[in-house]
C-alpha positions as CSV (number, residue, x, y, z in Angstrom):
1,X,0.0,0.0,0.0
2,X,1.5,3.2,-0.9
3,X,1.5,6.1,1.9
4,X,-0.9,9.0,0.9
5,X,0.7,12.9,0.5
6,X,0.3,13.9,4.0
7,X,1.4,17.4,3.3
8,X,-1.0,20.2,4.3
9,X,-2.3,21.7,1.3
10,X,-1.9,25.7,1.5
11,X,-5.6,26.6,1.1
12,X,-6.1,24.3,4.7
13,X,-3.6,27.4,6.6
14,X,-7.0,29.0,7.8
15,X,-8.5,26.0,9.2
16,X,-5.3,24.8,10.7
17,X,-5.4,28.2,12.6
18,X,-8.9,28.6,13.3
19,X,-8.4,24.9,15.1
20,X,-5.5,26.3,17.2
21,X,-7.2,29.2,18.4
22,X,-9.9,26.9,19.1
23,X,-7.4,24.6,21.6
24,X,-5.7,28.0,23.3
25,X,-9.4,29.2,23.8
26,X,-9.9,25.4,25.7
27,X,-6.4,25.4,27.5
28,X,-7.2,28.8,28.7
29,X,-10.8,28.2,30.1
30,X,-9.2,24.9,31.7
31,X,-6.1,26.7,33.0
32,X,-6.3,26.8,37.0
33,X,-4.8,30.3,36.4
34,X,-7.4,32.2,35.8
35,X,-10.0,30.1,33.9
36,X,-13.6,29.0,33.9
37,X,-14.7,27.7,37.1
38,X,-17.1,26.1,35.5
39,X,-14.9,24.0,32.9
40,X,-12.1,23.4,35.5
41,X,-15.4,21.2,37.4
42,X,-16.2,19.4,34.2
43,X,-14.9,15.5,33.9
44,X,-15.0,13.6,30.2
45,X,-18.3,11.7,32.4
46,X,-19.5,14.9,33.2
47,X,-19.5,15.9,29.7
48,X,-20.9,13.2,28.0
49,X,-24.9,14.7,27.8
50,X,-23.5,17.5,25.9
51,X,-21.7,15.5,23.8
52,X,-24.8,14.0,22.9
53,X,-27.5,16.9,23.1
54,X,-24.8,18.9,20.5
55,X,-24.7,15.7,18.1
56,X,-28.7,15.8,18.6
57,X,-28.6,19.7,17.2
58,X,-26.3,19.7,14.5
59,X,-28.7,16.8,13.5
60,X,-31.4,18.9,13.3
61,X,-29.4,21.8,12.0
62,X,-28.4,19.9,9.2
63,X,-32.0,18.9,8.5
64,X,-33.1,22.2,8.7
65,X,-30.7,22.6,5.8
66,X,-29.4,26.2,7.7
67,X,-25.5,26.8,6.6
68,X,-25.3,29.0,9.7
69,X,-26.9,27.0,11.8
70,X,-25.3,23.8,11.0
71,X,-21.6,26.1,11.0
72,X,-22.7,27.0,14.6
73,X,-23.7,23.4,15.5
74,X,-21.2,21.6,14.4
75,X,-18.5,24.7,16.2
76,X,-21.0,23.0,19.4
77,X,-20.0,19.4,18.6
78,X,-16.3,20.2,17.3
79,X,-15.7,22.0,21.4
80,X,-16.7,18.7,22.9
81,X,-14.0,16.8,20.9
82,X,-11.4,19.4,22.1
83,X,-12.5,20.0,25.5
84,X,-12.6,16.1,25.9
85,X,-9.0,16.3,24.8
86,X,-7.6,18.5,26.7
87,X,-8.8,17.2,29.9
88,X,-7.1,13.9,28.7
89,X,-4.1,16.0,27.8
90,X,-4.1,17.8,31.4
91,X,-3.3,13.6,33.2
92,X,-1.2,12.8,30.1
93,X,-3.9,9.8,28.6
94,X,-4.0,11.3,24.9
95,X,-3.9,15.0,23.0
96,X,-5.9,16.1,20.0
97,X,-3.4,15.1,17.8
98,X,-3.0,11.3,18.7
99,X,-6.7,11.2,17.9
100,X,-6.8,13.0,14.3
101,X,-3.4,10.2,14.0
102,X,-6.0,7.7,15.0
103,X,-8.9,8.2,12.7
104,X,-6.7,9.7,9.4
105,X,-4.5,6.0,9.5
106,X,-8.0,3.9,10.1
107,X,-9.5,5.6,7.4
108,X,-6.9,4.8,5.5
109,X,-6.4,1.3,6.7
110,X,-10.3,0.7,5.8
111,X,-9.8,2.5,2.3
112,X,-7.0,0.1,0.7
113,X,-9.3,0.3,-2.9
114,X,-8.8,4.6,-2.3
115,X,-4.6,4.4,-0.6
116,X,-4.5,0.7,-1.6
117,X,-4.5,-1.7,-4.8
118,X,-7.4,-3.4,-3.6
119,X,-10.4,-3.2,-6.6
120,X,-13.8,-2.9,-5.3
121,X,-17.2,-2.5,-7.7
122,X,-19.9,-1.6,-5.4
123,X,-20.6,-0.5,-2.1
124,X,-21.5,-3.6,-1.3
125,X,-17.8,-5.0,-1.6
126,X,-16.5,-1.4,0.2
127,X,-19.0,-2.1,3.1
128,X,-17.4,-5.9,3.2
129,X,-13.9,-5.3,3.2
130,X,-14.2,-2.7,5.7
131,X,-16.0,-5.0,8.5
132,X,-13.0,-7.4,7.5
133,X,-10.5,-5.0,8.1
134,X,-12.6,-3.8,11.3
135,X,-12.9,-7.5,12.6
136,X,-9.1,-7.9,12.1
137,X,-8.2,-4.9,14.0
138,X,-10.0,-6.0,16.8
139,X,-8.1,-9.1,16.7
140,X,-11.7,-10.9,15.8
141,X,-12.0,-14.3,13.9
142,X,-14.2,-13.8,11.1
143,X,-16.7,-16.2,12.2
144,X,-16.4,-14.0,15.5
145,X,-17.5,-10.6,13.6
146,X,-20.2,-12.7,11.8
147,X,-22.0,-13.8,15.6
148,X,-25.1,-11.8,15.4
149,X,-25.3,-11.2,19.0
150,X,-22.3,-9.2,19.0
151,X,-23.2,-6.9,16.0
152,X,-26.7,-6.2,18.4
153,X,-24.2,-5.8,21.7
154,X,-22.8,-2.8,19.5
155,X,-25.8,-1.2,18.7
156,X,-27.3,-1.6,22.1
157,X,-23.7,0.0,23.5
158,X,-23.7,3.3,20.9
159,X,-26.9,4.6,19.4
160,X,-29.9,6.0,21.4
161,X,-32.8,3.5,22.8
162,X,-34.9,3.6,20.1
163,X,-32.9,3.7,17.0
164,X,-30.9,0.7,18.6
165,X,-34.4,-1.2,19.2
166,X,-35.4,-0.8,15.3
167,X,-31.6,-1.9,14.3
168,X,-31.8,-4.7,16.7
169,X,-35.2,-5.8,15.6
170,X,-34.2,-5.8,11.8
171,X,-31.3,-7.8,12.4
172,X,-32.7,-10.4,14.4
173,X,-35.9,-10.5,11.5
174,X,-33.5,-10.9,9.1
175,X,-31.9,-13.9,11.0
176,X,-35.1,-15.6,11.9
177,X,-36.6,-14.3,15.1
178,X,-40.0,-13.2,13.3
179,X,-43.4,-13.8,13.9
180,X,-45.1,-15.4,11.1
181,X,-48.1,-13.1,10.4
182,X,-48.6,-9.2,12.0
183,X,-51.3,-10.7,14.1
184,X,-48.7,-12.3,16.0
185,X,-46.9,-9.0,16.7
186,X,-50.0,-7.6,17.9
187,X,-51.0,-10.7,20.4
188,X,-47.5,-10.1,21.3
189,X,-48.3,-6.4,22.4
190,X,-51.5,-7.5,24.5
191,X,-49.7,-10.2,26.1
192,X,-46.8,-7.6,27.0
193,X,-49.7,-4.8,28.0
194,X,-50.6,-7.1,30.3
195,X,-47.8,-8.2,32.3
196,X,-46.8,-4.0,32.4
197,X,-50.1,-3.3,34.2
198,X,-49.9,-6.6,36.8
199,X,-46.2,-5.2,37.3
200,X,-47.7,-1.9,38.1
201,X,-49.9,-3.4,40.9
202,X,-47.8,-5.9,42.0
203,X,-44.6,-6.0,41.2
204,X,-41.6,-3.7,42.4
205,X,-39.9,-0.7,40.3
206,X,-36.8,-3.2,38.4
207,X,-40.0,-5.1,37.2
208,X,-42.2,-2.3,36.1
209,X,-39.5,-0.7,34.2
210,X,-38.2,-4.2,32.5
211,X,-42.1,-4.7,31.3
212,X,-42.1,-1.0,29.9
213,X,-38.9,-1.8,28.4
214,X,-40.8,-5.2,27.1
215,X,-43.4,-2.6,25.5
216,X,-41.7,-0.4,23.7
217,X,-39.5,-3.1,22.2
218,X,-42.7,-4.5,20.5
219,X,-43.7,-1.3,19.7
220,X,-40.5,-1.1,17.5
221,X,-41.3,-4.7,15.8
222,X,-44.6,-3.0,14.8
223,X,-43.4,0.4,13.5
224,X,-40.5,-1.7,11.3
225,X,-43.9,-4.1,10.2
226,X,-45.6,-1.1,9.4
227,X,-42.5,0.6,7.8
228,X,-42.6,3.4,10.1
229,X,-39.8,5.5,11.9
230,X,-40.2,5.5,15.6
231,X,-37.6,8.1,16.7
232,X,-39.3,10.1,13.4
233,X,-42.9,9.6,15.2
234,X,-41.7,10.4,18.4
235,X,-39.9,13.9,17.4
236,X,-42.8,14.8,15.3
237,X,-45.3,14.5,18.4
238,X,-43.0,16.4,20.7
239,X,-42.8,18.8,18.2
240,X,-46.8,18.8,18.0
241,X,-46.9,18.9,21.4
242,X,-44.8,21.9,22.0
243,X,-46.2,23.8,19.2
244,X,-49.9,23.5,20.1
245,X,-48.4,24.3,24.0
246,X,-47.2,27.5,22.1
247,X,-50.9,28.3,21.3
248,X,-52.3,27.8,24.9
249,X,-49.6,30.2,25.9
250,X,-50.7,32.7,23.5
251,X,-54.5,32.1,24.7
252,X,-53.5,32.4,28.0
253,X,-53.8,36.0,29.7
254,X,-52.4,34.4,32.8
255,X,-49.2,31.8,34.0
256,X,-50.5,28.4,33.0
257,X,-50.1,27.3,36.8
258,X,-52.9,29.9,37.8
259,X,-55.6,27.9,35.3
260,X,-57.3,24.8,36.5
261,X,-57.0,20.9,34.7
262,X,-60.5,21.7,32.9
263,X,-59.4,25.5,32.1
264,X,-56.4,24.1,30.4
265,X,-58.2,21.3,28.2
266,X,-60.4,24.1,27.2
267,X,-57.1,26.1,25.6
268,X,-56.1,22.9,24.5
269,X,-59.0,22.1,22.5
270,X,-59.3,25.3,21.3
271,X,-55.2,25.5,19.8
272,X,-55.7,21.7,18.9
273,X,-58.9,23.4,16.5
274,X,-57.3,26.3,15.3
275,X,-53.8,24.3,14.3
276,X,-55.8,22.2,12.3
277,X,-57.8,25.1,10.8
278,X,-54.7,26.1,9.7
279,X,-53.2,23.0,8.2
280,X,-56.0,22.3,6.0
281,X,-56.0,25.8,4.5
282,X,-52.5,25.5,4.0
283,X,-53.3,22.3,2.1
């Protein structure tokens, strides 16, 4: 494999600088000398939610297709990669350079047909080779990185609850663990419904959230029967939620605390009508 030009191209100079100012700014909020009590408290564990409520907004940045929001987001997502390495710099674990090292030569290690004389055809064979190379690295048999509970075990480890329960669900269809018919999914539901409300009345917490867990996992098998999104459903309702909450606010000539449970199902109704008022004329 020949070794790729690893010179920095002269048009990168304002990035490369930007990215610097960007780690002084960090070293300087982290320096006991003066800097943010706030970021001298913060730990990588201590970080971790904002690490995922940034990735969660340049996500919806990017969907909202907004170059200056997505610029801002992804500035949001780019400080938790240096902040997290400059704490590990501070005890001498790793730096910010050791881990742009780390992912340029995997890239390249999992890109022999691109730095390589490996010949691929379709993404198909890219997507292959790489989970060869990945199994390898990991020091994995290749009937190892085949096992199908440790593909799920990786889902379950890195991606949020429900996008790991439709991945997991998909995988194990497409292994065999499927019911025959959708009537069976939905019997399955009942049964689970079930056992959630006797764990409500009898059982202790552990229990009443494993047969919630047990719920919303068959929820998933049902949404990927249906061919429907259930993160997708589930952002769209909170965002229906909060918008028709916007319109009880507006309604409101008081704090929403002052108004009784009847008062507010009254608002309720009334934004619920005039949302929908609106939605068909926009149609």
């Amino acid at each position: 494999m020949s070794s790729p030009d690893t010179s920095v191209p002269a048009t990168l100079s304002p990035a490369l600088t930007a990215l610097q100012r960007l780690i002084e700014v960090v070293a300087k909020l982290r320096s006991p000398d003066g800097g943010c009590p706030w970021d001298l408290a913060q730990t990588p564990e201590t970080l971790i939610p904002y690490i995922i409520e940034e990735a969660y907004e340049a996500v919806d940045a990017i969907r909202s297709a907004d170059k200056h929001a997505i610029a801002e987001e992804l500035g949001d997502l780019l400080l938790q990669v240096v902040l997290q390495a400059q704490i590990a710099g501070e005890s001498n674990q790793f730096t910010l350079a050791e881990i742009a090292t780390g992912i340029a030569e995997k890239l390249i290690r999992r890109h022999p047909h691109v730095f390589g004389d490996v010949e691929v055809s379709s993404v198909a064979e890219v997507r292959h080779n790489w989970e060869q190379i990945k199994a390898a690295e990991k020091g994995e048999t290749g009937e190892q990185s085949q096992l199908l509970s440790r593909k799920l075990s990786r889902y379950a480890r890195t991606l949020p609850p429900l996008t790991a329960g439709m991945k997991i669900s998909q995988k194990a269809a497409a292994a065999g663990f499927e019911w025959d018919d959708i009537a069976g999914v939905w019997a399955k539901f009942e049964e689970e419904l079930a056992e959630f409300k006797h764990a409500l009345e009898h059982e202790d917490k552990a229990q009443q959230q494993a047969e919630l867990g047990d719920i919303l996992f068959v929820l998933i098998n049902l949404a990927r029967w249906y061919n429907l999104d259930p993160s997708a459903a589930l952002q769209e309702t909170n965002h229906k939620f909060i918008h028709r909450l916007s319109k009880v606010e507006a309604f409101a000539d008081r704090p929403l605390t002052d108004y009784t449970l009847e008062e507010l199902d009254i608002l309720w109704e009334r934004a619920k009508a005039q949302l929908a008022k609106q939605k068909q004329q926009s149609q």
